[in-house]
C-alpha positions in Angstrom: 187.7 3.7 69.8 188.3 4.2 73.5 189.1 1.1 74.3 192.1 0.9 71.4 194.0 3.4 73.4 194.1 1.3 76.8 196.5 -1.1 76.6 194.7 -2.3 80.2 191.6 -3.6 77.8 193.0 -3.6 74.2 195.8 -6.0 74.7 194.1 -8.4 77.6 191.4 -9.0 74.9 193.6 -9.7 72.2 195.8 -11.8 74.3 192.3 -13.7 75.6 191.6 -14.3 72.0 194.5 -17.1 71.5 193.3 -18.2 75.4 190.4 -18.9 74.2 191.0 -20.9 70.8 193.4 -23.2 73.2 191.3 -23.5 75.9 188.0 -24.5 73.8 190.0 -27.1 71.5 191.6 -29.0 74.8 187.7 -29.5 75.6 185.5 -30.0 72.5 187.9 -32.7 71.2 186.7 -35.0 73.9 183.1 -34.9 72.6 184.2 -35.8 68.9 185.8 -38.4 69.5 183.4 -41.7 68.8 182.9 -40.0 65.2 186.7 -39.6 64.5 187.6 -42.6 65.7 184.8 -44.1 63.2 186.1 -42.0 60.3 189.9 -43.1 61.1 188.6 -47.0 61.4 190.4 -46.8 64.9 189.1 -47.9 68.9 187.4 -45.2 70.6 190.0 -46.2 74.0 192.8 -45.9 71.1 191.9 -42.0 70.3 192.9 -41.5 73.7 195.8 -40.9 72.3 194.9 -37.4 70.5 194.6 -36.0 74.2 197.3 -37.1 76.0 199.9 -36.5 73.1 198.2 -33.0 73.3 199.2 -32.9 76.9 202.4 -34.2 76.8 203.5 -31.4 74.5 201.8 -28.9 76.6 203.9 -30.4 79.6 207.5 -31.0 77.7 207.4 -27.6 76.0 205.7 -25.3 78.3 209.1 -25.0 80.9 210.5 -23.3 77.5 208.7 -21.1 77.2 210.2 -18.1 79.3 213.9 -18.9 78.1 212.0 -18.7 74.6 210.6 -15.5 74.9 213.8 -13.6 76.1 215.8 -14.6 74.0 213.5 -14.1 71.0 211.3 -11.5 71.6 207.7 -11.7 73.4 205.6 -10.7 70.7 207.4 -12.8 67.9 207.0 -15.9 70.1 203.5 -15.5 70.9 202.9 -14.3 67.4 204.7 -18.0 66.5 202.9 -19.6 68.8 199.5 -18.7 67.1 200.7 -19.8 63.8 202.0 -23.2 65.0 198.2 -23.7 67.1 196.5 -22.6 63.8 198.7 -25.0 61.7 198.4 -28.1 63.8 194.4 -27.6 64.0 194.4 -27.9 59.9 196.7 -30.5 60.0 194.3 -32.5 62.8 192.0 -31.7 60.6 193.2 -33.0 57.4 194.2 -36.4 59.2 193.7 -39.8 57.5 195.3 -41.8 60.4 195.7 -41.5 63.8 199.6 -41.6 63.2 198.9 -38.2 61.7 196.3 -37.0 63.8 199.4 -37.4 67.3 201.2 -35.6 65.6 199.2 -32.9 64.9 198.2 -32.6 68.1 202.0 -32.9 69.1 202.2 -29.9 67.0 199.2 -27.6 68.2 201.5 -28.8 71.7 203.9 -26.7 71.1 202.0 -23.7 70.2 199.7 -24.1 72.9 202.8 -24.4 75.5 204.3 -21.2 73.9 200.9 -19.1 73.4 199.4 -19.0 77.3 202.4 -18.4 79.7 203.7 -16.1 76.4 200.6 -14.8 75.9 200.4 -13.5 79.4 204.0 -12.7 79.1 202.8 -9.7 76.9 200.3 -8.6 78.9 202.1 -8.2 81.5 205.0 -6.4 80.2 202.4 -4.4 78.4 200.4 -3.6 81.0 200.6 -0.8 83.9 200.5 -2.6 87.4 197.7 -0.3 88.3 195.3 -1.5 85.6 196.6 -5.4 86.4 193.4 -6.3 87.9 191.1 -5.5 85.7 193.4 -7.1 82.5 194.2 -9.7 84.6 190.0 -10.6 84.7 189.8 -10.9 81.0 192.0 -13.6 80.5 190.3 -15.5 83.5 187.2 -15.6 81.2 188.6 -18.2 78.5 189.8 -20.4 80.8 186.5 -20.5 82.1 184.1 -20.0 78.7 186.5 -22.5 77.0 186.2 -26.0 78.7 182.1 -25.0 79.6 181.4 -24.2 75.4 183.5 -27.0 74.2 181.3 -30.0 75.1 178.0 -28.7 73.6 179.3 -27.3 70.0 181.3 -30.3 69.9 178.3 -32.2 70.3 176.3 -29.5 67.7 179.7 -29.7 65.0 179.3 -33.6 64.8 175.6 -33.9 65.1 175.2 -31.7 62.1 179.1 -31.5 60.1 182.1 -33.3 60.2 184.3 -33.8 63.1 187.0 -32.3 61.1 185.4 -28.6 61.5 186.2 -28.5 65.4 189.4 -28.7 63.9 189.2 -26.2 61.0 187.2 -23.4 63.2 190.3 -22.2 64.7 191.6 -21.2 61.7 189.7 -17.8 61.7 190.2 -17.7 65.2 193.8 -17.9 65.0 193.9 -15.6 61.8 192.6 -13.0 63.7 194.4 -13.3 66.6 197.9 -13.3 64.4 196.6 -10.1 63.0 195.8 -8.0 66.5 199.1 -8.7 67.9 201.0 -7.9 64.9 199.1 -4.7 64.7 198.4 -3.2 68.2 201.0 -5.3 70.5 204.5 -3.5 70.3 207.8 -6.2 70.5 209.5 -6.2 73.5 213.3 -6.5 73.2 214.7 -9.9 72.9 217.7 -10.3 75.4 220.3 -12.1 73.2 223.1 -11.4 76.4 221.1 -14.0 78.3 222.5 -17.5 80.2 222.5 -20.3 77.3 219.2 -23.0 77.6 219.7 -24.8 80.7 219.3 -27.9 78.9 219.5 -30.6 81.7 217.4 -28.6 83.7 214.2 -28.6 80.8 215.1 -32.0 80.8 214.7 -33.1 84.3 211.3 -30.4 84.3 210.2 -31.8 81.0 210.3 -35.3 81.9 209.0 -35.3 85.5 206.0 -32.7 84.5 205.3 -35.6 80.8 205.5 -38.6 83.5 202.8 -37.1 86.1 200.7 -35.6 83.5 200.5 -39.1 81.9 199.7 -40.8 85.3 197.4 -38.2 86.7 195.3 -38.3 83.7 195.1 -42.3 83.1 193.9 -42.7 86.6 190.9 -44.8 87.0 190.6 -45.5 83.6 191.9 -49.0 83.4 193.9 -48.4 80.4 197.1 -48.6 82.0 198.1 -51.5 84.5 198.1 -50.0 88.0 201.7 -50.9 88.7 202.8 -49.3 85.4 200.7 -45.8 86.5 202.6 -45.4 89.8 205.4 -46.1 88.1 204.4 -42.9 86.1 203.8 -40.5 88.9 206.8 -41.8 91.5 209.2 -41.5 88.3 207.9 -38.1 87.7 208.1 -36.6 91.4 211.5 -38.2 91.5 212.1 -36.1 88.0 211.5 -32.9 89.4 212.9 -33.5 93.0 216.2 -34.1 90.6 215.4 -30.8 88.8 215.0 -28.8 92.5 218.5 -30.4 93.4 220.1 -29.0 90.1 219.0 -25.4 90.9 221.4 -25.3 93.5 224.4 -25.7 91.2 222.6 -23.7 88.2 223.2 -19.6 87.9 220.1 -19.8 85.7 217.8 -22.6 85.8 215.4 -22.3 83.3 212.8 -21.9 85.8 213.5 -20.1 89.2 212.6 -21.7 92.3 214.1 -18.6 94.2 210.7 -16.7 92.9 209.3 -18.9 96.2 211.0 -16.6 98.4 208.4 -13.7 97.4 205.2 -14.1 99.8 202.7 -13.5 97.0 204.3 -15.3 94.7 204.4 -18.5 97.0 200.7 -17.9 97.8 199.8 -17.6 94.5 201.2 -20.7 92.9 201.1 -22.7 96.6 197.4 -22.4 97.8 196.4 -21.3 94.0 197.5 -24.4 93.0 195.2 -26.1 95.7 192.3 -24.0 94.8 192.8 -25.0 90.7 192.9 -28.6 91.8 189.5 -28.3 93.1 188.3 -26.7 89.7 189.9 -29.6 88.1 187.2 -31.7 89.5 184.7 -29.7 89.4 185.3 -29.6 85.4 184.6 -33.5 85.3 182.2 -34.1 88.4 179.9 -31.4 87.2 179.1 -32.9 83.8 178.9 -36.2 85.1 176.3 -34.8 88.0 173.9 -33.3 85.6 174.3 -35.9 83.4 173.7 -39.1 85.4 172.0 -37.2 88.9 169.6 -35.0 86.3 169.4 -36.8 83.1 170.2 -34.5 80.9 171.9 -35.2 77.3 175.0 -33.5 77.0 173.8 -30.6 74.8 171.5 -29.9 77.7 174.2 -30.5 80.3 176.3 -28.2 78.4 173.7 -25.2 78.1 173.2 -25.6 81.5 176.6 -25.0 82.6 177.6 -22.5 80.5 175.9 -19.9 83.1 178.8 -20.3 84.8 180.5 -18.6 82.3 178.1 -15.6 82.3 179.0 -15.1 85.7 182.5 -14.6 84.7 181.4 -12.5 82.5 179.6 -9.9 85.3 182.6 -10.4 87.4 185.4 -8.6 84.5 183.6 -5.5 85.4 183.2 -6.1 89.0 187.1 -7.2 89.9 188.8 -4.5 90.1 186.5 -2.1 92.4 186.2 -5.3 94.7 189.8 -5.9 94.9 190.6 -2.3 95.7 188.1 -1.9 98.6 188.7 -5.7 100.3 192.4 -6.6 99.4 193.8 -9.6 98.1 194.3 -11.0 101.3 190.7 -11.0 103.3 189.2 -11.6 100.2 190.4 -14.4 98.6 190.5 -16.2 102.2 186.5 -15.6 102.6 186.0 -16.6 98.6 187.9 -19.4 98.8 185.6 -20.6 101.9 182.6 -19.5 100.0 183.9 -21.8 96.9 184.4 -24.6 99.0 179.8 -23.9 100.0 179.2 -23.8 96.5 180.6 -26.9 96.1 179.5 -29.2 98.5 176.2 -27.4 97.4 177.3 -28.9 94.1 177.0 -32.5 95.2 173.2 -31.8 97.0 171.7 -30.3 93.7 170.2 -33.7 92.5 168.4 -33.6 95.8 166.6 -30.6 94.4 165.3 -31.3 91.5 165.4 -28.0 89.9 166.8 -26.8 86.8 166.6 -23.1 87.3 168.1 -23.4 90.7 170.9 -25.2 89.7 171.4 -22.8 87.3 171.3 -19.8 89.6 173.6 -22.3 91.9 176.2 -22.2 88.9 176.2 -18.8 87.9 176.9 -17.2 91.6 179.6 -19.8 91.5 181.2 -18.9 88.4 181.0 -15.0 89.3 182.8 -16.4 92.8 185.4 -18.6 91.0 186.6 -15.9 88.4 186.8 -13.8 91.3 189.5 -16.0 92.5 191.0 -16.8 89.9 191.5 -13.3 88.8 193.3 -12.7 92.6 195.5 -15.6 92.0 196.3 -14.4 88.5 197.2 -11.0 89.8 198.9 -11.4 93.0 201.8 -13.8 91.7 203.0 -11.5 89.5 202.5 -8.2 91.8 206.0 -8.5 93.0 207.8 -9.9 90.1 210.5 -7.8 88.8 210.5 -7.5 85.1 214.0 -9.2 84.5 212.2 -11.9 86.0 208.7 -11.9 84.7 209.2 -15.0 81.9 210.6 -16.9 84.6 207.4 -16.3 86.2 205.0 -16.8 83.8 206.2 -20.4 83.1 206.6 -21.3 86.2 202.9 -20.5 87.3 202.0 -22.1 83.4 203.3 -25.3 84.6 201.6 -26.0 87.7 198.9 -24.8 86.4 198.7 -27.6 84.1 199.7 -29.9 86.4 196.6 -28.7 89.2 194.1 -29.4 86.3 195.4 -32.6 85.8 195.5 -33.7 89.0 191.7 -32.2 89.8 190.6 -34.6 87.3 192.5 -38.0 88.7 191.0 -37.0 91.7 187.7 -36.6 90.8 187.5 -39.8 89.4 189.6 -41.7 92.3 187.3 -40.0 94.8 184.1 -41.4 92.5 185.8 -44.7 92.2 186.3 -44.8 96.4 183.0 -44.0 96.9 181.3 -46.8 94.8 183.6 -49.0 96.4 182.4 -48.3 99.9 179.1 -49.0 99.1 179.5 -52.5 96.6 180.3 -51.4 93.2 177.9 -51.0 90.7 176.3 -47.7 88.9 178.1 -44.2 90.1 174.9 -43.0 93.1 174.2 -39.4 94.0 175.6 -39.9 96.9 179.2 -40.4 95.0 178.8 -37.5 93.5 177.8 -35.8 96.9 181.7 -37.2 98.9 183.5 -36.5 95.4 182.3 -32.6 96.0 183.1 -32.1 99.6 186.5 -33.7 98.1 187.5 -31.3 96.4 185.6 -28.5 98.8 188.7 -29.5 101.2 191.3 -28.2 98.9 189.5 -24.9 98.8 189.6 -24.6 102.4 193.4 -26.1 102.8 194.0 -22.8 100.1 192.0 -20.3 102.6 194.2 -21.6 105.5 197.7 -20.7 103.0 196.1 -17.3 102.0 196.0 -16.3 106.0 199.8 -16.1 105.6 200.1 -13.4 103.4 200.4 -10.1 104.6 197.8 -7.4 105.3 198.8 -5.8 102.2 200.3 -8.1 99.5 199.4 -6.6 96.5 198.3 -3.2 97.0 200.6 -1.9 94.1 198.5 -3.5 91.9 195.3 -3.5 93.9 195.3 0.0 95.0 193.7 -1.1 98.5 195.4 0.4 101.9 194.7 -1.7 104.7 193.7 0.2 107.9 197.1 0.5 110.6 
């Protein structure tokens, strides 16, 4: 019963619950989706569709989210935003058509856009800024469990059930997660005095993040015609470069670009944003590596990258005494530079031939990358002011689904260059090899933007004094 009277565990695990729901259904989908589009009498190309609606949603709704939260109430929202997740996973799941299945994923969208920057919205208002750290390192292990566990029970839930039951198990998932936050998360005080909705600001952010999330994740896919896809992404930049020009005439844009001004907050969503990039790829080049370098089946693929997530899992308790004797600042430079090893190391596994050592490979790695993550996490928000906090949270929310997006166009352009250098054909290990050392570069670019932060950003929260 310890643990129910530290908000520092209690309410990061609660919050990590609904995290983890979202984060497994963006990635078990993908494996499902020959059998649905067999039950649905569709293409397999056409079912495409169920994703990208998905992250169109994510990318129209999630700039609402702060303005949402104020005025509503943080616990309410998030609480909401469970309910509409839960719902539009039943309704995926009762889908005759793929009409009906888009808009079910429209609708498990919007609760997904509302329940992570919400979700850690709570926490953080919840949450003493000396126990960040370690709270902050729970909710790092969804994002990481969630896209490695999808692929294989996807693969076990159509093998031996119906596709519609990667749908239907969030349902007790999402149940749960509804109850915990209605019974040990407090509401926070909705702010009804508040600027009205910036509307044509959400508009211009809306449209430019929809537009770049729809190019970045057609690239290299040959679904779209290339002129058509950088008509996409030059559209969308142009979007939000409108959207930057209307916070200068705006009191109250619905997200704050003047949070840039605060040197761990720029770090943190600048070179994080690098960094997550890199993971991006590493999400798709990984499977692909084991798959085609090793020949493994996908359930076997799937096992064997899920050590990754035990590392994570070490790391939770590791974080915050690490963080409080190195600072933020030394050591996510040095563990960003150790990243970018592990994974051009990545790329020369094949060479090995060894299951067990690319399985201790992966495992360091993932311990190193939650690490990270769980510095980036923390540090963005360590000077934040609480009247500013949602703005916060949705900003970071929002390029964070734009860096994952654009990790995996580049990951496959970077494949596609390399097979072109050497004559087309079937993807080498050697593609695999340049695609790695790729996306190593943005881990060192985000080492290089770390060295501007000061010796001690973040020691409210980390608790570390560095030496005069």
């Amino acid at each position: 019963m310890v643990i129910l009277n530290r908000p520092g565990r209690l309410i990061p695990l609660i919050v990590a619950c609904a995290l983890f729901m979202e984060n497994l259904d963006a990635t078990i989908i993908a494996t499902a989706l020959p059998q649905i589009a067999q039950a649905l009498h569709e293409e397999p190309l056409h079912l495409s569709l169920a994703i990208t609606s998905y992250l169109l949603s994510l990318a129209v709704f999630i700039p609402l989210s702060g303005w949402i939260a104020d005025r509503y109430g943080a616990r309410r929202v998030f609480r909401t935003a469970i309910v509409l997740f839960t719902l539009g996973s039943v309704c995926c799941g009762l889908s005759q058509s793929m009409p009906q299945l888009v808009a079910a994923r429209v609708l498990q969208g919007l609760g997904g856009a509302m329940m992570t920057p919400v979700g850690r919205l709570v926490l953080l208002r919840n949450v003493p800024k000396s126990e960040l750290v370690s709270a902050m390192s729970w909710l790092t292990i969804p994002a990481l469990v969630g896209p490695v566990l999808g692929p294989p029970l996807g693969g076990l839930i159509v093998s031996y059930a119906s596709w519609r039951w990667i749908f239907f198990i969030n349902l007790p998932i999402g149940l749960l997660g509804f109850y915990l936050v209605s019974r040990f998360i407090p509401e926070t005080a909705a702010r009804p005095g508040q600027q009205p909705l910036d509307g044509r600001g959400w508009a211009l952010l809306g449209i430019g993040c929809a537009l770049l999330v729809a190019g970045f994740e057609n690239l290299g896919k040959g679904l779209i015609a290339d002129p058509l896809l950088a008509a996409l992404i030059v559209c969308g930049a142009a979007s939000l470069l409108a959207y930057v020009r209307h916070t200068r005439t705006r009191a109250q844009p619905i997200i704050d670009l003047t949070l840039l001004r605060l040197p761990s907050f720029r770090a943190a969503v600048g070179s994080g944003s690098l960094y997550r990039i890199s993971i991006g790829a590493y999400t798709l080049l990984m499977p692909l590596t084991l798959q085609l370098g090793f020949g493994y089946s996908p359930l076997v693929s799937g096992a064997t990258t899920f050590v990754s997530a035990l590392g994570a899992i070490v790391m939770k308790a590791a974080a915050p005494r690490i963080v409080k004797r190195y600072g933020f600042r030394p050591l996510m430079i040095r563990n960003a530079l150790l990243s970018a090893a592990f994974l051009v190391g990545c790329g020369l596994l094949p060479a090995l031939d060894s299951r067990l050592i690319v399985m201790a490979w992966l495992l360091a790695y993932g311990f190193f990358r939650s690490l990270e993550f769980t510095c980036i996490n923390t540090l963005g928000f360590a000077e934040v002011d609480e009247a500013r906090m949602s703005q916060a949270t949705s900003f970071t929310s929002t390029l964070q689904q734009l860096s994952l997006s654009m990790g995996v166009a580049l990951a496959s352009q970077l494949l596609a260059l390399s097979r072109t250098l050497h004559g087309g054909g079937a993807l080498l290990a050697v593609d695999f090899a340049y695609a790695f050392v790729g996306a190593a570069l943005l881990c060192v670019l985000a080492a290089l933007g770390f060295t501007a932060l000061p010796a001690n950003a973040g020691a409210n929260v980390s608790g570390h004094r560095a030496a005069p």
